[in-house]
Backbone as CSV, one residue per row, in Angstrom:
resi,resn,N_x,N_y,N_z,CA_x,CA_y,CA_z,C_x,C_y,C_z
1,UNK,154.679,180.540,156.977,153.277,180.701,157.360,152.941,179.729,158.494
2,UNK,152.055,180.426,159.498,151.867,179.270,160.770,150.878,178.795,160.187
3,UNK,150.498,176.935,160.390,149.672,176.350,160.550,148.563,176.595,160.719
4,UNK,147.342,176.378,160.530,146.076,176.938,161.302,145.641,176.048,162.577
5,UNK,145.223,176.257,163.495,145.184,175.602,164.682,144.572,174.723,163.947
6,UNK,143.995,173.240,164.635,143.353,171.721,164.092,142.043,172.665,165.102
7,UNK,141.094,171.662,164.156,139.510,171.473,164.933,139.462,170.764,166.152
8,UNK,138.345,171.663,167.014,137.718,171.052,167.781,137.526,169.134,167.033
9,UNK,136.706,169.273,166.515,136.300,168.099,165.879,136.797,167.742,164.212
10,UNK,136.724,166.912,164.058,136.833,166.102,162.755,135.805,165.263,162.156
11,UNK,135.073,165.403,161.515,133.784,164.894,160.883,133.684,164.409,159.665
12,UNK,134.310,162.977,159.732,133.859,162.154,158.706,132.625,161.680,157.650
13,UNK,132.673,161.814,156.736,131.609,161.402,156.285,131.937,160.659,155.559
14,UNK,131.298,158.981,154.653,131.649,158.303,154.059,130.093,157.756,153.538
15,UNK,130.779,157.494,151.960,129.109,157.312,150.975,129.246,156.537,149.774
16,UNK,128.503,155.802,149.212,128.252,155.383,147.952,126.737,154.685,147.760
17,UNK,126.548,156.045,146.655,125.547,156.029,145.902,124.133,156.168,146.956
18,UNK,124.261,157.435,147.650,123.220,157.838,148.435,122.537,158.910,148.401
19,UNK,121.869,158.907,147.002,121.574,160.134,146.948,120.486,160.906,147.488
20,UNK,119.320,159.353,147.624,118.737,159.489,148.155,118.473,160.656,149.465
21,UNK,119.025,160.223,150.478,119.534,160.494,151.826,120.537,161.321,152.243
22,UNK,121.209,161.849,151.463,122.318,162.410,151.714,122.743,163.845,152.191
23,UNK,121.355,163.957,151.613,121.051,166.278,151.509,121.096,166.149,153.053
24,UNK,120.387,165.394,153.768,119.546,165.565,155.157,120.817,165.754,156.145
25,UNK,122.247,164.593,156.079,123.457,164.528,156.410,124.192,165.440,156.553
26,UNK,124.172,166.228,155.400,125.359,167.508,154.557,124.142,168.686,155.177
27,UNK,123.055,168.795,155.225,122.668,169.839,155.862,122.939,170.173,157.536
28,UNK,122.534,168.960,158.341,122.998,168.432,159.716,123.894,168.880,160.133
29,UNK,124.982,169.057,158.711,126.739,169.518,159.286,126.463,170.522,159.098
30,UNK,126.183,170.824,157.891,126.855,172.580,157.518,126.019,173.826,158.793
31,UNK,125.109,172.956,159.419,124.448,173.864,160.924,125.031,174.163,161.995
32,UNK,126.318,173.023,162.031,127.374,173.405,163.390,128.198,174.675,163.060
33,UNK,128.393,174.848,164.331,129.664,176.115,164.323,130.468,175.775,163.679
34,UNK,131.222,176.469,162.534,132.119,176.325,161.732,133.262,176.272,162.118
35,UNK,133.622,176.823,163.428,134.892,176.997,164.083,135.334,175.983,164.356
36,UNK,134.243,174.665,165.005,134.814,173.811,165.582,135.002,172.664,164.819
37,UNK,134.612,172.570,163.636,135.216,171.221,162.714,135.486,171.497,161.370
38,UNK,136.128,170.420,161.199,136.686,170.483,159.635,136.015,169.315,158.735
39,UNK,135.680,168.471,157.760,134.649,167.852,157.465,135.766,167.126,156.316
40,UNK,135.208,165.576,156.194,136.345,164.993,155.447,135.272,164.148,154.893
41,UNK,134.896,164.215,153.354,134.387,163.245,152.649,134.745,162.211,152.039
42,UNK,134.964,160.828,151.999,134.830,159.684,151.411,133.929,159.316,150.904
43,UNK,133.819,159.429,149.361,132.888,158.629,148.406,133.721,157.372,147.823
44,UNK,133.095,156.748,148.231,133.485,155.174,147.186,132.908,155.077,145.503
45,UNK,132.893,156.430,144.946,132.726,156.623,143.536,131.768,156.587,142.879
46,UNK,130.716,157.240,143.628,129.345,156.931,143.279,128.469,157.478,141.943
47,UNK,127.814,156.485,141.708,127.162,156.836,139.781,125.863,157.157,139.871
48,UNK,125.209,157.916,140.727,123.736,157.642,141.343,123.175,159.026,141.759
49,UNK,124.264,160.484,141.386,123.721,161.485,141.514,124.178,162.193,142.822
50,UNK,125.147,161.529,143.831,125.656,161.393,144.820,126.337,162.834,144.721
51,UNK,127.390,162.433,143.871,128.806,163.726,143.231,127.941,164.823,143.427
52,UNK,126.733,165.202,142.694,126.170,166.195,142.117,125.961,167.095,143.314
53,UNK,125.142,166.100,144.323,124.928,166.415,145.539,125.823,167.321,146.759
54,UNK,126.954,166.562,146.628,128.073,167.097,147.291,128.975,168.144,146.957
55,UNK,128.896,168.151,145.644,129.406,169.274,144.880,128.867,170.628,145.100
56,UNK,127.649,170.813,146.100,126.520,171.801,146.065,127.346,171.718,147.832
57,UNK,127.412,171.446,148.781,128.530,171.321,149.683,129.672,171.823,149.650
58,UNK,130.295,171.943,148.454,131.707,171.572,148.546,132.636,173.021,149.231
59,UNK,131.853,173.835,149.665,132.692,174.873,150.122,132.929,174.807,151.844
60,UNK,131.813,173.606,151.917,132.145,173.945,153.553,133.094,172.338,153.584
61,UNK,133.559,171.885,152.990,134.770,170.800,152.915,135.614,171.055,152.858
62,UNK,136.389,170.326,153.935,137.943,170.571,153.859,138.675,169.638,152.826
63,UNK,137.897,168.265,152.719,138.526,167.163,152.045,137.492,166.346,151.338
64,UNK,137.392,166.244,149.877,136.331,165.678,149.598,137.648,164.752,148.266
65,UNK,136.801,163.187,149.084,137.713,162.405,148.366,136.714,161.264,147.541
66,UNK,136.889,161.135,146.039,135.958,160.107,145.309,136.447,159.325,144.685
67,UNK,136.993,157.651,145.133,137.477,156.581,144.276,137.205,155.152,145.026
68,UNK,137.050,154.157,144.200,136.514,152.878,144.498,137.291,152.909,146.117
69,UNK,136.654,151.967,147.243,137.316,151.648,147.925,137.377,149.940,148.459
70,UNK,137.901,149.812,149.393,137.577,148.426,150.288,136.797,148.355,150.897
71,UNK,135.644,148.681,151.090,134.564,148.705,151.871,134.853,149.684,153.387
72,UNK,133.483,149.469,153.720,133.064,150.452,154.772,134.202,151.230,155.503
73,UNK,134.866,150.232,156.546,136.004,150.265,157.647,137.215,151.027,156.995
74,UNK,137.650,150.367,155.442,138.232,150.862,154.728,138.055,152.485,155.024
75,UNK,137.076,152.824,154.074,137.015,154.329,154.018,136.981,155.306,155.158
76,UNK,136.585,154.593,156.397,136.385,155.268,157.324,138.202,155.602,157.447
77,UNK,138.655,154.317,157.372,140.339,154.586,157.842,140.945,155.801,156.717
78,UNK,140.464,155.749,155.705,141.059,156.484,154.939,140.716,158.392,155.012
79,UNK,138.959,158.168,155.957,139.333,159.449,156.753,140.024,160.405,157.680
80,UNK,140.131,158.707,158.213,141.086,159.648,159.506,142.826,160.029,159.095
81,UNK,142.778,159.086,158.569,144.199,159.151,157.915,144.492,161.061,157.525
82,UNK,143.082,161.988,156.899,143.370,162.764,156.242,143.069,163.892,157.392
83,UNK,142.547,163.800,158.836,141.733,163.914,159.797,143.192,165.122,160.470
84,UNK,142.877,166.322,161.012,143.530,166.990,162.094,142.846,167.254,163.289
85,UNK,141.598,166.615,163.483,141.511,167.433,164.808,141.495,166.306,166.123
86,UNK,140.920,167.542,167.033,141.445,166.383,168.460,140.629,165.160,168.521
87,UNK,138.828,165.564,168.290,138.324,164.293,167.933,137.924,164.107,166.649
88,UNK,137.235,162.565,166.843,136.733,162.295,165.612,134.930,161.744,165.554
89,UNK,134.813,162.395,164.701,133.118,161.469,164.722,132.789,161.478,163.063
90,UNK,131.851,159.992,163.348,131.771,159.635,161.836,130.833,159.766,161.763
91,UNK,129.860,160.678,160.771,128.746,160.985,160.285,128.458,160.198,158.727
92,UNK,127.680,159.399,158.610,127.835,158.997,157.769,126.600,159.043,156.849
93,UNK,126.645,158.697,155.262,125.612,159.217,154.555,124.193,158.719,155.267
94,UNK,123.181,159.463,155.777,121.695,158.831,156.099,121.293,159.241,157.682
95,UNK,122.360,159.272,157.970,122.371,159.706,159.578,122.821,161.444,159.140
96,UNK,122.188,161.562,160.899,122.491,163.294,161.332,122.411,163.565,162.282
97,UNK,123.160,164.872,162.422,122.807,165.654,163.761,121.972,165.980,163.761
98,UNK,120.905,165.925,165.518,119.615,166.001,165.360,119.578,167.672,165.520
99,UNK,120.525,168.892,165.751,120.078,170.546,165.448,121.603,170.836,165.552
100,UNK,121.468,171.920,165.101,122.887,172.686,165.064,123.846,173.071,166.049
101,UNK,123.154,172.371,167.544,123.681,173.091,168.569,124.656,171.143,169.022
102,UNK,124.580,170.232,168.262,125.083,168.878,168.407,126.320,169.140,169.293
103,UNK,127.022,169.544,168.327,128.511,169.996,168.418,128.888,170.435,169.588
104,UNK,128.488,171.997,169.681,127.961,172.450,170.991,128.374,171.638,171.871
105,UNK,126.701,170.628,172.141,126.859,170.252,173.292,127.623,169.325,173.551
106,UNK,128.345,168.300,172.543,129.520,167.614,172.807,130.722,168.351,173.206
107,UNK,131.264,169.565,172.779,132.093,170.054,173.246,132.518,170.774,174.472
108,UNK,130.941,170.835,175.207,131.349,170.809,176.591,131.325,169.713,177.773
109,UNK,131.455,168.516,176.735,131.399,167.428,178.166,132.781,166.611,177.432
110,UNK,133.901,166.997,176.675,135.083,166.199,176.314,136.269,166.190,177.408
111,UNK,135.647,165.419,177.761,136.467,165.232,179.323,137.352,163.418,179.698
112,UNK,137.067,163.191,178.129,137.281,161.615,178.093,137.704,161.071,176.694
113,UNK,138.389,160.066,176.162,138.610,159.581,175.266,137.939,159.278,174.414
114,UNK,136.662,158.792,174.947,135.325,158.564,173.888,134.286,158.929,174.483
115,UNK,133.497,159.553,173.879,132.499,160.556,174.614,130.947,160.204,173.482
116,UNK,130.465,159.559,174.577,128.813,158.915,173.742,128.253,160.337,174.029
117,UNK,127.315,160.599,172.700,125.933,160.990,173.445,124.716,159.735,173.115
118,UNK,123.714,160.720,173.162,122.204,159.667,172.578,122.244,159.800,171.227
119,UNK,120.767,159.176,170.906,120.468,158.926,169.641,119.114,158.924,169.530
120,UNK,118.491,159.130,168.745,117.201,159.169,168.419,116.898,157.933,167.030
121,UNK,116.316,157.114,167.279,115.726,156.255,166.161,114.956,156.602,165.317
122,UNK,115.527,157.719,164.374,114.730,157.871,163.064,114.085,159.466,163.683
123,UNK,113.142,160.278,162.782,112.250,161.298,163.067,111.710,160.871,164.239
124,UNK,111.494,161.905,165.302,110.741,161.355,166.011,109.729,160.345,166.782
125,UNK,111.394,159.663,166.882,111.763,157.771,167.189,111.669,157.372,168.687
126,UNK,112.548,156.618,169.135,112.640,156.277,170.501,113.681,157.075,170.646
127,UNK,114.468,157.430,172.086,115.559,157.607,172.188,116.645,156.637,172.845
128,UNK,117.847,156.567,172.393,118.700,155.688,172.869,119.311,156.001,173.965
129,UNK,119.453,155.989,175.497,120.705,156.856,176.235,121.142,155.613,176.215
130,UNK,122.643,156.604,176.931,123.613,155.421,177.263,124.068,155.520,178.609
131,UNK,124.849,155.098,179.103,124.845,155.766,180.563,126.329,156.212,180.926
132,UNK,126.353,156.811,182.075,127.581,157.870,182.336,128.490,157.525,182.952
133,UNK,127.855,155.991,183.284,129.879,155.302,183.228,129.187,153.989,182.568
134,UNK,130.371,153.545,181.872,130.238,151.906,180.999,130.229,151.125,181.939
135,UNK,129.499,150.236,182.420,129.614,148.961,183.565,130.320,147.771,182.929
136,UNK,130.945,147.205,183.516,131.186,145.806,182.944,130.715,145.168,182.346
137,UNK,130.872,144.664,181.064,130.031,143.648,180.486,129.038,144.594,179.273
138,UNK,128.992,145.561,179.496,128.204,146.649,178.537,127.809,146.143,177.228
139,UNK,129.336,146.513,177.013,129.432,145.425,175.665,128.962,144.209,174.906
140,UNK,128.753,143.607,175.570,128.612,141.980,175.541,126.773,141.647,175.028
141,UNK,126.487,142.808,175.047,124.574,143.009,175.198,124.222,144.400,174.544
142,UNK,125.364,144.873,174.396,124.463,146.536,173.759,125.791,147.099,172.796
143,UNK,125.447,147.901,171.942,126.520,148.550,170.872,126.674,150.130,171.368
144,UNK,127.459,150.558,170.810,127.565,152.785,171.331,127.263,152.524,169.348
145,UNK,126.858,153.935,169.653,126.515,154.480,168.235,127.906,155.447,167.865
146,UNK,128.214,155.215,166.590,129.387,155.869,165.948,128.730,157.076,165.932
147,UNK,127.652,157.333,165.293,126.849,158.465,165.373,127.068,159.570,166.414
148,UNK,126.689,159.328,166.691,127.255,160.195,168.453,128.326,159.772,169.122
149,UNK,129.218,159.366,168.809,130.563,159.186,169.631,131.571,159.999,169.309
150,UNK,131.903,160.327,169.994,133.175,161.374,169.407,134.713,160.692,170.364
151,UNK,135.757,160.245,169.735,136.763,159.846,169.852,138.008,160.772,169.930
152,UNK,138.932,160.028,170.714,139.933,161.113,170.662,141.020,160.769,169.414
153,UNK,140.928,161.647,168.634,142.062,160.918,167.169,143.483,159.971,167.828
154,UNK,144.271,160.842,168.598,145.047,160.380,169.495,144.988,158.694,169.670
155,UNK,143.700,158.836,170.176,143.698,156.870,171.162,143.493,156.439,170.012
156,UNK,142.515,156.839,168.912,142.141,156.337,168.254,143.116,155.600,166.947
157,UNK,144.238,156.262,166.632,145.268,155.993,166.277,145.935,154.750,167.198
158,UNK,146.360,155.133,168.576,147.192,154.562,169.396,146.669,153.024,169.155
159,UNK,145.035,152.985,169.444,144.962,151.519,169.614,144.676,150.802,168.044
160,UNK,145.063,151.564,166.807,144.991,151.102,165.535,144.138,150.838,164.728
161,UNK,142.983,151.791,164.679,142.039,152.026,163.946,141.169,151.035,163.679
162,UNK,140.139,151.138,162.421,139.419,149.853,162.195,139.814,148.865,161.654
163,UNK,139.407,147.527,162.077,140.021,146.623,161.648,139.151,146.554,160.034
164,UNK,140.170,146.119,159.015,139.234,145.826,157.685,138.763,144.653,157.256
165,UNK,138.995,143.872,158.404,138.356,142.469,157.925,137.185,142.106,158.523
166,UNK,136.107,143.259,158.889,135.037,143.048,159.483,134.260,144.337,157.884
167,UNK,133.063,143.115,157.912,132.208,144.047,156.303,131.066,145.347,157.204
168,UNK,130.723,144.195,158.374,129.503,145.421,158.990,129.903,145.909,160.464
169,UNK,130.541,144.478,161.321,130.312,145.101,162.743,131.712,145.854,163.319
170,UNK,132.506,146.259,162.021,134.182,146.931,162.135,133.880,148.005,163.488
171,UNK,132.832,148.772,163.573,132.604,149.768,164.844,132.275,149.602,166.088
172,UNK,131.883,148.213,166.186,131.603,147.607,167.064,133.035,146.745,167.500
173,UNK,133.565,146.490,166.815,134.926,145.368,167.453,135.985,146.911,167.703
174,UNK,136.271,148.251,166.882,136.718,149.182,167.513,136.099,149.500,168.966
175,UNK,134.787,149.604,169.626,134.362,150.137,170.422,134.762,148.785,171.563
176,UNK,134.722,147.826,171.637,135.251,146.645,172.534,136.571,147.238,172.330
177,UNK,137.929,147.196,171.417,139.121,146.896,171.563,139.559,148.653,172.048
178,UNK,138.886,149.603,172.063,139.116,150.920,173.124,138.730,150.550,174.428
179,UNK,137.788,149.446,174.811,137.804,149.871,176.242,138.439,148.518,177.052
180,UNK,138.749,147.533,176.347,139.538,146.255,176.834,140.708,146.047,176.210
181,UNK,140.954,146.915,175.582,142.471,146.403,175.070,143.568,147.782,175.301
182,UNK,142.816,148.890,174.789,143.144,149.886,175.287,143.124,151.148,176.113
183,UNK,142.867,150.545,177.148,142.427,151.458,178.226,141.505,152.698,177.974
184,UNK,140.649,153.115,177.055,140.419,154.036,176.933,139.542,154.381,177.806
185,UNK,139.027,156.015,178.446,138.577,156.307,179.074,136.851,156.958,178.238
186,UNK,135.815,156.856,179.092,134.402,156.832,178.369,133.772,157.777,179.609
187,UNK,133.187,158.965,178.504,132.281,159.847,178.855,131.138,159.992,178.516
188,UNK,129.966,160.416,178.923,128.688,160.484,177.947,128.238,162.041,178.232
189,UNK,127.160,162.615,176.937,127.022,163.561,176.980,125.594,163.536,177.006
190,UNK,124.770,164.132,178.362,123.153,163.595,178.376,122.458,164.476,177.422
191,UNK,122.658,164.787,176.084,121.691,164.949,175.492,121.717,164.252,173.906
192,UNK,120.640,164.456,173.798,120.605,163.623,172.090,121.212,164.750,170.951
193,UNK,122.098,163.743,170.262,123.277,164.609,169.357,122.779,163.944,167.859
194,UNK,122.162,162.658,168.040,122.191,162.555,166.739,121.248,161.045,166.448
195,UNK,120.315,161.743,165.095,119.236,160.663,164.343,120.174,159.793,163.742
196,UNK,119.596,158.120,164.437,120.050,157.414,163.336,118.898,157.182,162.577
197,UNK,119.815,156.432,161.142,118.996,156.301,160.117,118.918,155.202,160.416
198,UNK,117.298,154.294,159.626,117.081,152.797,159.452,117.809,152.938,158.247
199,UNK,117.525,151.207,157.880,118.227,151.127,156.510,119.355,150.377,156.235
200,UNK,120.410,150.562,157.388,121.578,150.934,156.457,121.896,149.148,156.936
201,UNK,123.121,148.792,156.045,123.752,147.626,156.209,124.154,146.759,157.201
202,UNK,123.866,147.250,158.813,124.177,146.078,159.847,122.865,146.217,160.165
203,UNK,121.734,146.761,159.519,119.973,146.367,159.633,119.680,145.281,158.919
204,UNK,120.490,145.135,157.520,119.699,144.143,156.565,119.355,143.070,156.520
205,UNK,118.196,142.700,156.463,118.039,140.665,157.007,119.077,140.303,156.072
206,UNK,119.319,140.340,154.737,120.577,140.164,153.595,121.378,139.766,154.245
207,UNK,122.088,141.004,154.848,122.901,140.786,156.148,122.963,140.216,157.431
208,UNK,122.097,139.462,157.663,121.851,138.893,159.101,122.597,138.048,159.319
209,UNK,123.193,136.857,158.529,123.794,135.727,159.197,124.980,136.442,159.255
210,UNK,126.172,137.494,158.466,127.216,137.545,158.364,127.567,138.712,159.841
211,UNK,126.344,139.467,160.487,126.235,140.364,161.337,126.605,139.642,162.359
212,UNK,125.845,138.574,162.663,125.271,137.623,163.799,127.225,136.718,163.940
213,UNK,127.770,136.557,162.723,128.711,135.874,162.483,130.285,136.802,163.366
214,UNK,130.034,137.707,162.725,131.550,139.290,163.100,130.809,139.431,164.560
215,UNK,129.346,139.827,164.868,129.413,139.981,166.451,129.871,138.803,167.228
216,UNK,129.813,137.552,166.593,130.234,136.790,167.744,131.637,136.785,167.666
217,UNK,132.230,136.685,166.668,133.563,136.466,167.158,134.520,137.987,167.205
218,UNK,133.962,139.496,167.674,134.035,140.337,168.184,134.359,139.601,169.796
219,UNK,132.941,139.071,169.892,132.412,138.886,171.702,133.430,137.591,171.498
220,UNK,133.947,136.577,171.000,134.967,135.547,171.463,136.053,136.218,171.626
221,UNK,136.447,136.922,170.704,137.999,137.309,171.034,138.258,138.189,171.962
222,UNK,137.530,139.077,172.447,137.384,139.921,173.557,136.633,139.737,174.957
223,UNK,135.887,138.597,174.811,135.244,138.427,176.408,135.171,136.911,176.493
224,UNK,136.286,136.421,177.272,136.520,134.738,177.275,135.055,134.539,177.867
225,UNK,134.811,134.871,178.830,133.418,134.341,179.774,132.588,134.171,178.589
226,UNK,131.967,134.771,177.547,131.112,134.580,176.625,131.439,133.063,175.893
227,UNK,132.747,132.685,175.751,132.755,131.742,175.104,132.356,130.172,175.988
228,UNK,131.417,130.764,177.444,130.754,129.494,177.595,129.990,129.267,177.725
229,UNK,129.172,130.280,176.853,128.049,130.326,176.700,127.146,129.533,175.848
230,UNK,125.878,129.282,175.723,125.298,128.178,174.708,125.081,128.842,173.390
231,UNK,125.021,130.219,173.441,124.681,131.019,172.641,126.084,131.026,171.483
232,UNK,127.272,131.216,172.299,128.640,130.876,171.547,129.101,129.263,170.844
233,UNK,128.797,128.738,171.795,128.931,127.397,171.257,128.135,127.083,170.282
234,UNK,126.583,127.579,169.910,125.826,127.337,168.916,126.480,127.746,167.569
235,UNK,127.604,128.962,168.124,127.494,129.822,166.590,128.667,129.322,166.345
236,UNK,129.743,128.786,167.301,130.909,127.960,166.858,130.648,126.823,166.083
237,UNK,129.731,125.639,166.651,129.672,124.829,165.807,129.192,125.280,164.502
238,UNK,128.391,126.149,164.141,128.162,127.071,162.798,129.176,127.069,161.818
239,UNK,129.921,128.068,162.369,131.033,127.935,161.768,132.132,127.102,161.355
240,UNK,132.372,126.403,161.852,132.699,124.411,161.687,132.459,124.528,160.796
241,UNK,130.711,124.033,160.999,130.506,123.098,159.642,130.434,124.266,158.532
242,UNK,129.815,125.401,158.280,129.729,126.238,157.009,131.512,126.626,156.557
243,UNK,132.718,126.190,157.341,133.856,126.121,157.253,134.335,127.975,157.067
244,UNK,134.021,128.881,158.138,133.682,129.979,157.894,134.225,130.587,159.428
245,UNK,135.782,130.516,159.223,136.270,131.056,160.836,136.516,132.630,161.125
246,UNK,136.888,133.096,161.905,136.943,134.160,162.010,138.028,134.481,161.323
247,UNK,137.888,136.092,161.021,138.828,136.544,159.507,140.519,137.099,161.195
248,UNK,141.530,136.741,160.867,142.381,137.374,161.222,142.429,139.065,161.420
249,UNK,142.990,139.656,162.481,142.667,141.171,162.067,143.572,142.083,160.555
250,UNK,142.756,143.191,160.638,143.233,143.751,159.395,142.989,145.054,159.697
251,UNK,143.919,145.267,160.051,144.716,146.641,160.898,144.971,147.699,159.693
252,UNK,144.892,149.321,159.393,145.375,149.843,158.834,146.618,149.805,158.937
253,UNK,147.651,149.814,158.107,148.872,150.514,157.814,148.969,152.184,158.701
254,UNK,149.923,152.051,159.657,150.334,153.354,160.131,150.474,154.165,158.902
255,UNK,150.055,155.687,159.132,150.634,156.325,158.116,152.126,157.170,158.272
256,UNK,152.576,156.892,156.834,154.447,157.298,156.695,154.304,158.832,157.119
């Protein structure tokens, strides 16, 4: 029996205990053309009504996977791992595509390794663009949204996925180490593809010092010029004294 060709796209989703939020996500998808993706769920084992949810889904899934994990980066890796198509984008529980035509319009501007579109902040929010070539330094002052990015599985593999020793800003130190470490090439697509949600875990004041902590030493290990800055040196001596250095990377395991 031949193979079935791989998707246009690959569409991650990854969740625990969102039940809240979650219908809005799983509806978002099931609106794209069916032709062009295949849909890969990661639940981290959720007790909260989550299952129930997805189970009402489960026909337009190719892969629906539910057991404790390592956090965030973790699961994301453990999508792609299960992932065939050319790209990848991570949709994740709370966020969405902002209409059914998302897909669509990403698939006629994949002309590049990583391909931004916009974003919209919430229901009828601000909008985010990005612009249609990355300038130098981009990075160093602004984030791309996973949300709307669509990756090429390919590079995305090549330059070794997410690192797991980052709890919140793991998408952010991937999006630096594609375009400075591994040459990757960056496209944008001028229209808005996708609502982010508030809320979620690199928002939380909870989370603020440990955010503030992974972005900087993202921006040390990848942009020397930053490290002479006052802004770096403040957060170095930080770390000193709270005895709290940067975590070594933590690379997925190639898969056998």
């Amino acid at each position: 029996m031949t193979p079935a060709a791989a998707p246009t796209f690959s569409i991650v989703t990854i969740c625990l205990n969102e039940a809240e939020t979650l219908r809005a996500t799983c509806d978002s998808i099931v609106l794209q053309p069916a032709e062009l993706f295949e849909w890969i769920v990661i639940d981290g084992g959720s007790t909260d009504g989550t299952l129930d949810i997805l189970a009402t889904y489960r026909d337009h899934m190719d892969t629906l996977v539910s057991e404790p994990d390592a956090g965030i980066y973790n699961a994301m890796n453990k999508g792609v791992a299960r992932a065939r198509g050319e790209y990848l984008v991570f949709m994740n529980g709370g966020d969405r595509f902002v209409d059914g035509g998302a897909l669509l319009s990403a698939a006629s501007a994949l002309t590049a390794d990583v391909v931004v579109g916009d974003v919209m902040l919430g229901d009828g929010g601000d909008t985010m663009r990005y612009p249609d070539r990355l300038p130098p330094g981009f990075l160093l002052k602004r984030m791309l949204p996973h949300q709307a990015s669509f990756i090429r599985r390919k590079t995305f593999l090549h330059c070794g996925g997410y690192d797991e020793s980052y709890r919140i800003a793991g998408d952010f130190e991937l999006f630096v180490r594609l375009f400075q470490n591994c040459n990757a090439s960056y496209g944008h697509v001028p229209a808005v593809i996708a609502v982010f949600a508030s809320g979620g875990i690199s928002q939380s004041p909870a989370h603020r010092a440990r955010r503030k902590r992974e972005n900087h030493c993202i921006r040390w290990r990848y942009f020397p010029t930053y490290r002479f800055s006052m802004k770096a040196m403040r957060e170095q001596l930080r770390m000193l004294r709270d005895r709290s250095p940067c975590p070594p990377p933590a690379l997925p395991k190639p898969a056998k």
